[in-house]
N, C-alpha and C positions, 0 to 999 in steps of 0.2 A: 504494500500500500504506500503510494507516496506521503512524502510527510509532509505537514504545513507547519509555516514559522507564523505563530499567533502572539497577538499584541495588540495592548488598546489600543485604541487610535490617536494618533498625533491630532490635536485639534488642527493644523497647517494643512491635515490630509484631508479634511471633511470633503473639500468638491470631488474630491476622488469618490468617497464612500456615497455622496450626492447622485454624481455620471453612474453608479455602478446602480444605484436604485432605480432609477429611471430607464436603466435597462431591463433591469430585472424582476423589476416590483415595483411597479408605478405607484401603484393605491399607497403607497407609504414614502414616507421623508424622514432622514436622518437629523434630525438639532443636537445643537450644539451643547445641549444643558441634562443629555443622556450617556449610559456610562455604555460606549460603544468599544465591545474587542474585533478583531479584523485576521483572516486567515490568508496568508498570502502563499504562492507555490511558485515556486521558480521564477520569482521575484514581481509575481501576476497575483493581484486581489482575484482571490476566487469564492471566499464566503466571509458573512458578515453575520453579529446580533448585537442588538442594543437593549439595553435595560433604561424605562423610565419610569423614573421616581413618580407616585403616587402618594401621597403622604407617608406614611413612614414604610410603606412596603415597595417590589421594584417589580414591577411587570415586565418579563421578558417577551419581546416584541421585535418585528422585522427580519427574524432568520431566514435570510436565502443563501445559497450559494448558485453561482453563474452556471449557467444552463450546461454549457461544454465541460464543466466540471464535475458535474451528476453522477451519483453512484461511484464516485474512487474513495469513498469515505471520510473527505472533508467536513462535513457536516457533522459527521461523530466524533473525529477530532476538535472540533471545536464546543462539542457540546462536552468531553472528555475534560477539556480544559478547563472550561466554567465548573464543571461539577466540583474538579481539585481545587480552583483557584477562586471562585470570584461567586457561585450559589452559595445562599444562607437561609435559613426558616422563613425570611422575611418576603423572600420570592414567588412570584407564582407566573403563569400563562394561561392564552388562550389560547389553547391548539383547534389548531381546525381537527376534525374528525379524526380523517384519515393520517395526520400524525401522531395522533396521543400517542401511541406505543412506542415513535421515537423519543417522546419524550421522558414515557415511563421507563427508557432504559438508562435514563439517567436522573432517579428519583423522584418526580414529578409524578404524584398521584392523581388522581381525576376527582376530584372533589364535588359536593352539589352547591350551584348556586349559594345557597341558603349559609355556606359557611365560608363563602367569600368576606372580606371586611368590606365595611356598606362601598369603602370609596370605589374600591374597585368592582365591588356588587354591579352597582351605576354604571360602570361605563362597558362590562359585560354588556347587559340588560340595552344599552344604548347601540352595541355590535352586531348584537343577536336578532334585534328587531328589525336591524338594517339587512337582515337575510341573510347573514353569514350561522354557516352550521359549524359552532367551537363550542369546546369541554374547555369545564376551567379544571384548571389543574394548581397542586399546591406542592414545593419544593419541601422534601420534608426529611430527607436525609441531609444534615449538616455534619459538613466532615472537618468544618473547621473548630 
């Protein structure tokens, strides 16, 4: 499996991570006020995720990696590395459907609604009416 060299993001890189969303993921935008890591391979951005602060919890948000990059296990690598370095209780997601079990392979349980904190309850609840079909999930292995 190739290997990726991962690292937050230099805030100087942002239009980089900017051009690569608008490739790859329109319906979302990177700011500059999220805690974004960056998986790079042979000196090519090929996967991204960011974490946005929520009042005191982080909703992890925005995970792609580039289309031509698909299936060499990038994505797992970088979800390998959050897990070690940078998940804490305090984490949670809204996997679309068809990812929860990527996610639960990296402690992210599927939680119900109902035990969401209200902040992030809301803007669930604001996602899901908008037609998008997501499990919330809650980070619940801390290995720090």
């Amino acid at each position: 499996m190739p290997t990726l060299t991962i690292s937050r993001l230099d805030p100087i890189k942002m239009p980089l991570v900017t051009r690569f969303y608008k490739s790859y993921y329109p319906s979302t935008k990177a700011k500059r006020d999220e805690l974004t890591y960056v998986g790079y391979y042979q000196q090519q951005l090929v996967c991204v995720v960011r974490f946005r602060s929520v009042d005191t919890f982080r909703l992890l948000t925005g995970m792609v990696t580039a289309e031509s990059s698909r299936g060499q296990g990038f994505a797992h690598q970088l979800m390998a590395y959050c897990q070690n370095q940078v998940l804490t209780t305090t984490d949670y997601c809204f996997a679309y459907a068809h990812l929860s079990n990527f996610y639960a392979q990296y402690g992210f349980k599927a939680i119900e609604v109902d035990q969401l904190p209200n902040s992030l309850k809301n803007l669930f609840l604001r996602y899901t009416n908008s037609g998008k079909n997501l499990i919330p999930m809650h980070y619940l292995i801390d290995t720090h």
